[in-house]
MMTF fields as JSON, N, C-alpha, C and O atoms, coordinates in Angstrom:
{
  "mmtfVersion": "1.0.0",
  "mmtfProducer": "UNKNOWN",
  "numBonds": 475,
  "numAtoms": 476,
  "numGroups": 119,
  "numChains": 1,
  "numModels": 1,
  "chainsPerModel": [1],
  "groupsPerChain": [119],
  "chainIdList": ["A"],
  "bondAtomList": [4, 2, 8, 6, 12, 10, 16, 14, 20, 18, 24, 22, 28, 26, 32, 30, 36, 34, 40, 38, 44, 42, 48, 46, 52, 50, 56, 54, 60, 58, 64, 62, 68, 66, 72, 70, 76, 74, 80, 78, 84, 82, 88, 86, 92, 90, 96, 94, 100, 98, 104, 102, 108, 106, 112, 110, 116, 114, 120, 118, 124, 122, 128, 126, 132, 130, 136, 134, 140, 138, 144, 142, 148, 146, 152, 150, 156, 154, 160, 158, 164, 162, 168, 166, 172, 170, 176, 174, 180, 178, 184, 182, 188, 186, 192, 190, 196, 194, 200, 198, 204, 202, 208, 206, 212, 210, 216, 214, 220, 218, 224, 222, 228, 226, 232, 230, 236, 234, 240, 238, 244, 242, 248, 246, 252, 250, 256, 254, 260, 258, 264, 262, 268, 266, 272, 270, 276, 274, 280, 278, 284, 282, 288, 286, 292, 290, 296, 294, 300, 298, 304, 302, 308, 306, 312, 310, 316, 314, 320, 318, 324, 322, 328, 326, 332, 330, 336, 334, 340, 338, 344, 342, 348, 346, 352, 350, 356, 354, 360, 358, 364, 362, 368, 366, 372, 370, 376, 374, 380, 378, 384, 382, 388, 386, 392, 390, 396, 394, 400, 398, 404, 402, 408, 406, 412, 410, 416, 414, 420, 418, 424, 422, 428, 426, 432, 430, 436, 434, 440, 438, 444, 442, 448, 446, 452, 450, 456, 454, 460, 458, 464, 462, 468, 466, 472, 470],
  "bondOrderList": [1, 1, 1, 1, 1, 1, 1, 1, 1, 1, 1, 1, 1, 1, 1, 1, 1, 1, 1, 1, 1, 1, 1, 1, 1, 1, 1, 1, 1, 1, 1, 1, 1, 1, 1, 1, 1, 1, 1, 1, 1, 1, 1, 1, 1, 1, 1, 1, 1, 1, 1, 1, 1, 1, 1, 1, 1, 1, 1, 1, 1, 1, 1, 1, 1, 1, 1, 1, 1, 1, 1, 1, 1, 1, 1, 1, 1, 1, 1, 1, 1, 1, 1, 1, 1, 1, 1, 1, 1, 1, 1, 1, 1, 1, 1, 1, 1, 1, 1, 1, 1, 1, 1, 1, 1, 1, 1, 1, 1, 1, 1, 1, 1, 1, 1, 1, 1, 1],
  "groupList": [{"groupName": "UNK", "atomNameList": ["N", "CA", "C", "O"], "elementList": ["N", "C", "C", "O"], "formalChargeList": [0, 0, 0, 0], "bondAtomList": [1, 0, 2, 1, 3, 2], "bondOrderList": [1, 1, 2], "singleLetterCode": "X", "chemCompType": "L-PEPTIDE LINKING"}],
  "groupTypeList": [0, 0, 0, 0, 0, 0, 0, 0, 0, 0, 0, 0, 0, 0, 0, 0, 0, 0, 0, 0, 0, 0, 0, 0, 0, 0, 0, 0, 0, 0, 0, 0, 0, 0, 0, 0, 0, 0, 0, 0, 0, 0, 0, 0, 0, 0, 0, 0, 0, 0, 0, 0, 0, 0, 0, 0, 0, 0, 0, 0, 0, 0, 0, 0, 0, 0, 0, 0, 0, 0, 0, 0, 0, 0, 0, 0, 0, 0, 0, 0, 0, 0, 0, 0, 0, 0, 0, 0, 0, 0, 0, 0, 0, 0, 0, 0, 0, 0, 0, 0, 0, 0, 0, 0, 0, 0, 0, 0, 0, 0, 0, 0, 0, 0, 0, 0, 0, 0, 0],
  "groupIdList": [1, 2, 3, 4, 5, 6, 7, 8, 9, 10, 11, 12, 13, 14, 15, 16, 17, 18, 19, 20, 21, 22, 23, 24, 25, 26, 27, 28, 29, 30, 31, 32, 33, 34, 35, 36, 37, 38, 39, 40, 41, 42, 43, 44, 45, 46, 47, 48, 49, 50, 51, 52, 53, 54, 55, 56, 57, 58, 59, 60, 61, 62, 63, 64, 65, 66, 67, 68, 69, 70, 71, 72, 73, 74, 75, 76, 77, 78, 79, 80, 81, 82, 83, 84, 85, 86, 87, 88, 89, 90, 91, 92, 93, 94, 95, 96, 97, 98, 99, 100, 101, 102, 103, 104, 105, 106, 107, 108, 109, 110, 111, 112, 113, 114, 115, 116, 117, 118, 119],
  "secStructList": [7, 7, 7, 7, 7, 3, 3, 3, 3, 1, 1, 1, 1, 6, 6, 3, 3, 3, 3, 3, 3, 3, 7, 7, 7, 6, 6, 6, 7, 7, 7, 7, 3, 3, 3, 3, 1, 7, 6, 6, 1, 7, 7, 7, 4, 4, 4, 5, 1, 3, 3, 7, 7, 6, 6, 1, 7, 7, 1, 1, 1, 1, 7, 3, 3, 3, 7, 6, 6, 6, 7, 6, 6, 2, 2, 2, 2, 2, 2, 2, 6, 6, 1, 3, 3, 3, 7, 1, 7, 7, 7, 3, 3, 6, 6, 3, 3, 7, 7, 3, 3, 3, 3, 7, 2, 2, 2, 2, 2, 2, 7, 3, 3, 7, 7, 1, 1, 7, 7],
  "xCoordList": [-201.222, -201.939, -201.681, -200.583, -202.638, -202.859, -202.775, -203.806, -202.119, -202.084, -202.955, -202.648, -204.411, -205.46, -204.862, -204.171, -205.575, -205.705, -206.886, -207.437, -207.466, -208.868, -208.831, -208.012, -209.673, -209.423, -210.652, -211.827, -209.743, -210.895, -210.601, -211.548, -209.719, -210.031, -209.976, -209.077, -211.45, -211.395, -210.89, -211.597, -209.675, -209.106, -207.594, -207.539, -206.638, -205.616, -205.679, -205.935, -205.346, -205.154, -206.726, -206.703, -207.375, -208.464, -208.064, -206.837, -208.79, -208.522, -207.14, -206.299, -207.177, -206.073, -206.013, -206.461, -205.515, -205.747, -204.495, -203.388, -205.376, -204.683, -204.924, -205.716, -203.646, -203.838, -204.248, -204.271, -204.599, -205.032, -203.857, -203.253, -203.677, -202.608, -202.966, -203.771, -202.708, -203.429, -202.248, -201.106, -202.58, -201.892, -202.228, -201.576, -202.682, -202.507, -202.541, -201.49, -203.775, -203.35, -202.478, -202.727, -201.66, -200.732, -201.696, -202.089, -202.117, -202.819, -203.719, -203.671, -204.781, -205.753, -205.671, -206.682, -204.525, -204.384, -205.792, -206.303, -206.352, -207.742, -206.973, -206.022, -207.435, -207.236, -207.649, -208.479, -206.412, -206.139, -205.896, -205.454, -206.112, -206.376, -206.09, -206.774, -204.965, -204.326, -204.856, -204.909, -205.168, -204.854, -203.132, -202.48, -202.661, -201.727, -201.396, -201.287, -201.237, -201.423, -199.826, -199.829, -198.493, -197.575, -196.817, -196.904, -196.179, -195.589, -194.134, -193.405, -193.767, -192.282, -193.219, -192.374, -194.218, -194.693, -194.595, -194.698, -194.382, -194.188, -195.415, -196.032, -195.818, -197.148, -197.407, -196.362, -198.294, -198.571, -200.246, -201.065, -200.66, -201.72, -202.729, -203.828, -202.418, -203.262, -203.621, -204.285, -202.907, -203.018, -204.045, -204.143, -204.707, -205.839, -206.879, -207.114, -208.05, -209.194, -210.39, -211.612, -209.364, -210.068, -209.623, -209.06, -209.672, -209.755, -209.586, -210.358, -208.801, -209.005, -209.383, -209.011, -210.585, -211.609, -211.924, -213.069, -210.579, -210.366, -211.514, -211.568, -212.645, -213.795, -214.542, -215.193, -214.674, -216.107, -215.52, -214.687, -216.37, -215.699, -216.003, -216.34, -216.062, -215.858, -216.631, -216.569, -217.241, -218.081, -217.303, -217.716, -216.055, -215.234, -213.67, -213.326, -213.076, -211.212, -211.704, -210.678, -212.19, -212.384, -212.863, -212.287, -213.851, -214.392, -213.42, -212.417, -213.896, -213.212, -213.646, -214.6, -213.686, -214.272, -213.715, -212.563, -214.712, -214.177, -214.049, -214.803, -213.031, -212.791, -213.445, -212.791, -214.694, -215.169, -214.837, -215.021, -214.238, -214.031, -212.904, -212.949, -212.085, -210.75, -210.866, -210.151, -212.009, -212.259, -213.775, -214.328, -214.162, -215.732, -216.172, -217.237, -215.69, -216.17, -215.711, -216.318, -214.415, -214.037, -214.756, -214.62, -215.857, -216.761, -217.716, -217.855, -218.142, -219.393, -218.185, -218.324, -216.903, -216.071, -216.065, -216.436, -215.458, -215.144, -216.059, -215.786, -217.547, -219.028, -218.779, -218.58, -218.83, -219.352, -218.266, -218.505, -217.282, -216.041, -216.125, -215.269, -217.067, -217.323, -215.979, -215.498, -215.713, -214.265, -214.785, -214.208, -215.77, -216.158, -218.252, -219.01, -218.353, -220.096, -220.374, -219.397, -221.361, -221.619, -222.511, -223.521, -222.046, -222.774, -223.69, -223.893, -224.513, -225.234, -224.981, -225.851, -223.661, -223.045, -222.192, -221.778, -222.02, -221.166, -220.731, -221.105, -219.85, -218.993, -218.966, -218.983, -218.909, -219.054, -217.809, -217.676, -216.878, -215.925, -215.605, -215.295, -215.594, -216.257, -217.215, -218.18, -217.173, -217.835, -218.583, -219.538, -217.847, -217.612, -218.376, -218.198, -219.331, -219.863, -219.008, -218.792, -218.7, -217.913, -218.274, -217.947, -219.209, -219.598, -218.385, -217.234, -219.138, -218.342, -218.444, -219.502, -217.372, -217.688, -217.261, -216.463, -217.405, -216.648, -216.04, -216.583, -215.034, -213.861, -214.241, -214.361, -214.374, -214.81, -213.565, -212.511, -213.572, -212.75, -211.676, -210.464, -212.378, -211.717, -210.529, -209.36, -210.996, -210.363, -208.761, -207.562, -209.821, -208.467, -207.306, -206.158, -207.981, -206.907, -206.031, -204.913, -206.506, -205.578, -204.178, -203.152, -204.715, -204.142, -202.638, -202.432, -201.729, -200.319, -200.123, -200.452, -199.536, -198.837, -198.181, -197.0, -198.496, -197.483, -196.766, -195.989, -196.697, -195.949, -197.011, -198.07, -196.508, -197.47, -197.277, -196.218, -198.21, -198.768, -197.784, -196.993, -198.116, -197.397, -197.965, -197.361, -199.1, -199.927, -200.036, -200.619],
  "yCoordList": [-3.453, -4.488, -4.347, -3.987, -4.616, -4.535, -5.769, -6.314, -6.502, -8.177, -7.332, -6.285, -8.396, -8.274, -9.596, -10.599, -8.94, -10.326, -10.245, -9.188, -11.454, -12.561, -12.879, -13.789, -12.476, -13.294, -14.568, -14.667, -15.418, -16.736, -17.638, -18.423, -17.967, -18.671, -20.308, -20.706, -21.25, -22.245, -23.388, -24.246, -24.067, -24.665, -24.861, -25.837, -24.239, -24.036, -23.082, -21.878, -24.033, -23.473, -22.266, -21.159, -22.558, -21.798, -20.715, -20.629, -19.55, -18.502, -17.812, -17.021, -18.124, -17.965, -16.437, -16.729, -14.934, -14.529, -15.193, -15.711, -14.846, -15.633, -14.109, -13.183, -14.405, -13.914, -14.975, -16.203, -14.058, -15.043, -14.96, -13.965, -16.316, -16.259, -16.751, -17.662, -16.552, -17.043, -17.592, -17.175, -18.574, -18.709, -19.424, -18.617, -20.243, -20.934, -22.352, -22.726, -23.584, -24.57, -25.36, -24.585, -26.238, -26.403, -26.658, -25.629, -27.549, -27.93, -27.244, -27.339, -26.308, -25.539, -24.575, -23.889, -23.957, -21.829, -21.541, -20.445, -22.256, -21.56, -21.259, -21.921, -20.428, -19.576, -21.097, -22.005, -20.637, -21.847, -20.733, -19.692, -20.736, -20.03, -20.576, -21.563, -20.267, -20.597, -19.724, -18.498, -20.243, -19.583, -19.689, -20.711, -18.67, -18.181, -17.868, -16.721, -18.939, -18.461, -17.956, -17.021, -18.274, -17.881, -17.436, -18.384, -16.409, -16.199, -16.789, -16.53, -17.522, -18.07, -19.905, -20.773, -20.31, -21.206, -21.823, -21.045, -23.285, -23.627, -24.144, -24.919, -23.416, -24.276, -25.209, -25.781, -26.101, -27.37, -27.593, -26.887, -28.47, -28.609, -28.382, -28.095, -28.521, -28.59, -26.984, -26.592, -26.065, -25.013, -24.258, -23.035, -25.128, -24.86, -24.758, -25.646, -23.356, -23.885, -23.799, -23.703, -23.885, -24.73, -25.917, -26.45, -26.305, -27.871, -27.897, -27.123, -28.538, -28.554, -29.778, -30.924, -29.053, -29.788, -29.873, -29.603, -30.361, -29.934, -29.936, -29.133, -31.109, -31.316, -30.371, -30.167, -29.654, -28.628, -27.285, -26.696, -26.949, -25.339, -24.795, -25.456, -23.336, -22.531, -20.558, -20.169, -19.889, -19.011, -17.894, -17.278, -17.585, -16.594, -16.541, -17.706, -16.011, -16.567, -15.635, -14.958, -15.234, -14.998, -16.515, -16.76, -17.635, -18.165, -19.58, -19.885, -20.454, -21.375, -22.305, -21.78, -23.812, -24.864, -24.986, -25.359, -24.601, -24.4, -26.133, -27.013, -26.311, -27.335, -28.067, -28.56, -27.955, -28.652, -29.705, -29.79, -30.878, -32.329, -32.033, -32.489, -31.305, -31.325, -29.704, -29.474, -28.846, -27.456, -26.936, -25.918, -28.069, -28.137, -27.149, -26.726, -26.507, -25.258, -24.265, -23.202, -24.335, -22.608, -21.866, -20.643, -22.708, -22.153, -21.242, -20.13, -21.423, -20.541, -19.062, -17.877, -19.892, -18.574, -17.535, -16.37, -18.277, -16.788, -16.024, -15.065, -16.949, -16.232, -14.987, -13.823, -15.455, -14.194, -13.368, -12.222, -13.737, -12.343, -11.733, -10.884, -12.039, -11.383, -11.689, -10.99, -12.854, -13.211, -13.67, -13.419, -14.362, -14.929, -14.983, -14.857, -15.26, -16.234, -17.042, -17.686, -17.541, -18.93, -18.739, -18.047, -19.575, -19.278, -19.657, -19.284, -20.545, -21.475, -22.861, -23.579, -22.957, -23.912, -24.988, -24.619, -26.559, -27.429, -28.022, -27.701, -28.987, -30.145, -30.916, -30.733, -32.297, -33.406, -34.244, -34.278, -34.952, -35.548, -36.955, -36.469, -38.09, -38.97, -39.249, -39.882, -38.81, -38.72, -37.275, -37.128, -36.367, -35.118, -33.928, -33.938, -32.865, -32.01, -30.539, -30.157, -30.02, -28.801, -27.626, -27.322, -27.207, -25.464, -24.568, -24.424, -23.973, -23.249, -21.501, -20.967, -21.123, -19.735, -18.526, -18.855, -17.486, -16.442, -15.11, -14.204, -15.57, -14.324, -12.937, -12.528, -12.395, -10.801, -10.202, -10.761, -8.753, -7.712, -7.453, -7.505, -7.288, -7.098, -8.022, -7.652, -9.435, -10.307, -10.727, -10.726, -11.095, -11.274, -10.593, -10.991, -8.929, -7.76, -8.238, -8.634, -8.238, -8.53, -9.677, -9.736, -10.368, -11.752, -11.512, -10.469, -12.119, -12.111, -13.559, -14.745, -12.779, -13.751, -14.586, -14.312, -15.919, -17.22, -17.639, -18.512, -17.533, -17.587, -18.143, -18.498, -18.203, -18.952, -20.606, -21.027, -21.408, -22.694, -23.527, -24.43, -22.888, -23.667, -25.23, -26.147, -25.157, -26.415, -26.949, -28.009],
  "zCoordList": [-46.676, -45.974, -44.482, -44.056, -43.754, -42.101, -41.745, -42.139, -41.221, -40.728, -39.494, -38.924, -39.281, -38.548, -37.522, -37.704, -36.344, -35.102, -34.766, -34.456, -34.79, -34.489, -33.757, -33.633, -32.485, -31.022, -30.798, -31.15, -30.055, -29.484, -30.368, -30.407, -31.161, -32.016, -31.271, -30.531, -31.789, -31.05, -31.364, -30.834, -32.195, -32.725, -31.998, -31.25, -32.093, -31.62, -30.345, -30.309, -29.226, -27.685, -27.62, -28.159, -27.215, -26.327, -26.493, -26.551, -26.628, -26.046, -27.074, -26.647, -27.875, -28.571, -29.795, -30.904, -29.65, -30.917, -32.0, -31.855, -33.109, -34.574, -35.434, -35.262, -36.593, -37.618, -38.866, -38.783, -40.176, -41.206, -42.187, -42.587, -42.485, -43.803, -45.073, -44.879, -46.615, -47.772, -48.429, -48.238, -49.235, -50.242, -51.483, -52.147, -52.387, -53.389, -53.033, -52.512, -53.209, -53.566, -54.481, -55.404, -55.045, -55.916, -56.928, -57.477, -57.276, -57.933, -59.223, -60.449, -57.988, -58.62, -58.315, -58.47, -57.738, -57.631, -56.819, -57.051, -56.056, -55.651, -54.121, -53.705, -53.596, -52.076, -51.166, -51.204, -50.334, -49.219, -48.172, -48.659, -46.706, -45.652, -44.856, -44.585, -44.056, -42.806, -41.46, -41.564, -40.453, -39.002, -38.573, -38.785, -38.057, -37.464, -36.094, -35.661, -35.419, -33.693, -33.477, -32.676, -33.93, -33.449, -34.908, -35.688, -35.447, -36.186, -36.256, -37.213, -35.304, -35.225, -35.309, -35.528, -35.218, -35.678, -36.742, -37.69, -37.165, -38.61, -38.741, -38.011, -40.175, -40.561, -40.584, -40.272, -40.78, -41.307, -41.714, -41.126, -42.609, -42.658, -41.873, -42.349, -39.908, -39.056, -38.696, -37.737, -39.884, -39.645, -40.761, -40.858, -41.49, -42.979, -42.314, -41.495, -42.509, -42.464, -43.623, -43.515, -44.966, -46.288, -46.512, -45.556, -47.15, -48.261, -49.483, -50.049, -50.278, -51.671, -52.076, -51.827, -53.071, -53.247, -55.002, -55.363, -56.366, -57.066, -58.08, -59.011, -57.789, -58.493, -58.481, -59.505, -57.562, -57.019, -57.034, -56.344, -58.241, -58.196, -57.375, -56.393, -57.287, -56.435, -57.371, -58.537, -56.093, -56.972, -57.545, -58.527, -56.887, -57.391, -56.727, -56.528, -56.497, -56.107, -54.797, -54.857, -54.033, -52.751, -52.132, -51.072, -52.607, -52.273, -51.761, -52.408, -50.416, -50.762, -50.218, -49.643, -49.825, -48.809, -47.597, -47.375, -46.631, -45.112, -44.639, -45.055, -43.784, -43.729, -42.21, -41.291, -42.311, -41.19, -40.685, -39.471, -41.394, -40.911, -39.659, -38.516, -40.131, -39.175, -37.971, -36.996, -38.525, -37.692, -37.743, -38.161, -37.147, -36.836, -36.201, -36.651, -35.159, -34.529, -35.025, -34.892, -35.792, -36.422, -37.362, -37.383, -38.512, -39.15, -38.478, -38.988, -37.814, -36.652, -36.44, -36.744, -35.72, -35.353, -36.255, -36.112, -37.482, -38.313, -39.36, -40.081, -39.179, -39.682, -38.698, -39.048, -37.479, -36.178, -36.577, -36.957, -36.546, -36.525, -37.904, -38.156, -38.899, -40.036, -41.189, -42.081, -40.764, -42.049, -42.832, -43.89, -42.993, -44.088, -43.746, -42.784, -45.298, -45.255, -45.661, -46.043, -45.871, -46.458, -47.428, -47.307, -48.809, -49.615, -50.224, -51.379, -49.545, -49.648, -50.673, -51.165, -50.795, -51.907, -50.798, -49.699, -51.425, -50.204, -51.377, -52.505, -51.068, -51.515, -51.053, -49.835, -51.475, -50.41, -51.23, -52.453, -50.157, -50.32, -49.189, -48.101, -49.144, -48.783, -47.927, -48.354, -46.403, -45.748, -45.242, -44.479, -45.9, -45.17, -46.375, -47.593, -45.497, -46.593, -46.002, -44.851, -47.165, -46.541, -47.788, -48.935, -46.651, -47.094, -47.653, -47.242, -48.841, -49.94, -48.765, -48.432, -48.484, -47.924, -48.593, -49.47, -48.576, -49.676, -48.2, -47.568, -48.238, -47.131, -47.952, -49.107, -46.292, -46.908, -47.306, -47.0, -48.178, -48.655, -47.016, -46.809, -46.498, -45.108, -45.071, -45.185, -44.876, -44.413, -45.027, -44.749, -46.127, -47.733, -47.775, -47.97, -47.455, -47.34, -46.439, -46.765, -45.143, -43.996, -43.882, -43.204, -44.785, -44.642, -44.93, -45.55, -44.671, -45.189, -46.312, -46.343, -46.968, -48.107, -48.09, -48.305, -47.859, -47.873, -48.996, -48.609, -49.666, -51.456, -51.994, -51.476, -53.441, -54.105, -54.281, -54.747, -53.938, -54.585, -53.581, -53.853, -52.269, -51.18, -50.733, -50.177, -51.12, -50.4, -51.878, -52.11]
}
């Protein structure tokens, strides 16, 4: 595996490159996706840009719900940088509709391993 860097990311500090990190929701084992701006950084939720969304499946274990409510502009980001697409599938969870996306082969690869069933 190649830990990739993503530049611009518009969420955390402007101008910022990030790596991608994966791991396991607790719950439902479906792919949860972190941005990574500092590797001596401690995660936290504000660092997801899926959702678990345990009602609404999902089209295959690449796939997952981008979390627009809390990273409204990072969806556009990581279409363009080719990390992910959209699959023409959403979820809606109270107020909020959040597009089902499927992370490319590329991306997935890149990602570093957070353990399993961290979130």
């Amino acid at each position: 595996m190649n830990i990739r860097t993503w530049p611009n990311f518009p969420d955390i500090r402007a101008g910022e490159n990030v790596s991608l990190g994966k791991t396991t929701y607790f719950g439902d084992k479906r792919l949860a996706v972190f941005v990574i701006g500092d590797p001596a950084e401690e995660l936290t939720c504000r660092n997801l840009i899926t959702t678990c969304l345990p009602n609404s499946s999902v089209t295959n274990p690449n796939c997952a719900y981008f979390d627009t409510r809390n990273h409204p502009a990072a969806l556009q980001w990581a279409i363009d940088q080719g990390i992910c697409r959209l699959t023409g599938r959403s979820a809606y969870s109270d107020y909020c509709t959040y597009p089902e996306v499927e992370f490319t082969q590329e991306a997935v690869q890149s990602m570093a391993t957070l353990g399993s069933s961290a979130i």
